[in-house]
C-alpha positions as CSV (number, residue, x, y, z in Angstrom):
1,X,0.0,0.0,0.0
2,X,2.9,2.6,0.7
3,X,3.7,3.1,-3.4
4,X,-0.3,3.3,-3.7
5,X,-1.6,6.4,-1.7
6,X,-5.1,6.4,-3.1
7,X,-6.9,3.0,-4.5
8,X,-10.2,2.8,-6.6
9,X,-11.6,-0.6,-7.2
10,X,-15.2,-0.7,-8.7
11,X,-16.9,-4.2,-9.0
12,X,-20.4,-4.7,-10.3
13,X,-23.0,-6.8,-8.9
14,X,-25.9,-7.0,-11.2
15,X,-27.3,-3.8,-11.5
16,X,-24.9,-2.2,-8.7
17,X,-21.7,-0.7,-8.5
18,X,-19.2,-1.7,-5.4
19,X,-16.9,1.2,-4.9
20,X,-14.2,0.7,-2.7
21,X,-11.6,3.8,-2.0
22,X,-8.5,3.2,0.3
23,X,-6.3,5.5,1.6
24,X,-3.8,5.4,4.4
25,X,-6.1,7.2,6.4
26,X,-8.8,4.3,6.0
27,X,-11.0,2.4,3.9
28,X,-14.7,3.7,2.6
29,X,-17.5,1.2,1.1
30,X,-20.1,2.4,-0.9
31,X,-22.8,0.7,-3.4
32,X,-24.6,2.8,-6.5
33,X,-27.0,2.2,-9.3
34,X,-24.9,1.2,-12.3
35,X,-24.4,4.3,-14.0
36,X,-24.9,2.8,-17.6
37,X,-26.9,-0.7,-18.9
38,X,-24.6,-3.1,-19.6
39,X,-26.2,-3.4,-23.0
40,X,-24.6,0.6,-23.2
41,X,-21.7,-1.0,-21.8
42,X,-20.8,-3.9,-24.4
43,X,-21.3,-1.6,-26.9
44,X,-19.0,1.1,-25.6
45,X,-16.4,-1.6,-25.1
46,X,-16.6,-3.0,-28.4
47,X,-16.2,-0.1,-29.9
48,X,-12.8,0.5,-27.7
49,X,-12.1,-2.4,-28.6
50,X,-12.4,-1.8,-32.7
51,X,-10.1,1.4,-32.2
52,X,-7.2,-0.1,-30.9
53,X,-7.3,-2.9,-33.4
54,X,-7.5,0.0,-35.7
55,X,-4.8,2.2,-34.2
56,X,-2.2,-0.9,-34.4
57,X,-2.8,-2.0,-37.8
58,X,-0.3,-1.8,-40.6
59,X,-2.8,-2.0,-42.9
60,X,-4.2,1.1,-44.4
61,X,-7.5,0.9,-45.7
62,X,-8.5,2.4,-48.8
63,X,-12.1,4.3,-49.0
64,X,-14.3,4.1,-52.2
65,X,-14.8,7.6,-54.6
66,X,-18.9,7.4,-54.8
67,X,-20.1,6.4,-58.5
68,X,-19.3,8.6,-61.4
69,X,-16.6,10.2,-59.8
70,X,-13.6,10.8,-62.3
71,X,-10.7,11.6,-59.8
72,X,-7.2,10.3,-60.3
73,X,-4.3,10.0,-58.9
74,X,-0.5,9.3,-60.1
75,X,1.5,6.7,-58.1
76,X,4.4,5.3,-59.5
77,X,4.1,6.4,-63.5
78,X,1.1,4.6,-63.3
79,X,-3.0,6.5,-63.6
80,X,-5.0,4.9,-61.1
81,X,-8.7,6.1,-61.2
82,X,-10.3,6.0,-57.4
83,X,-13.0,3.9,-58.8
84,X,-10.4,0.8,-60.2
85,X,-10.3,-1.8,-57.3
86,X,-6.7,-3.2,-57.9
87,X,-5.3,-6.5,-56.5
């Protein structure tokens, strides 16, 4: 405890929250109403979740031009239209 001065630990227990804070000066208990529905919950967490996959990817994703669009772009000597899918 002497590297920790302050310690939050949160459990849930069906639809409450068990909030425990420590300090050296003592130890306080306290139960809520979950804050969110865990439905809320899954969801906020997969999308967490996605992000990080996302943020440590080395692959770049490519977005579609919408129909009829005519932009291009040079890469390598090469016309690529943003429409051409290329494999």
């Amino acid at each position: 405890m002497s590297s920790n001065p302050f310690r939050l630990d949160i459990t849930e227990i069906g639809e409450q929250w068990v909030v425990i804070r420590t300090t050296p000066h003592g130890k306080a208990v306290s139960q809520i109403p979950a804050p969110f529905r865990r439905e809320i919950l899954r969801g906020m967490l997969a999308g967490i979740e996605k992000a990080l996959i996302r943020s440590h990817s080395p692959v770049s994703t490519r977005h579609a031009a919408p129909a009829g669009s005519s932009s291009c772009h040079s890469h390598a000597g090469e016309t690529i239209w943003a429409n051409e899918v290329r494999r």
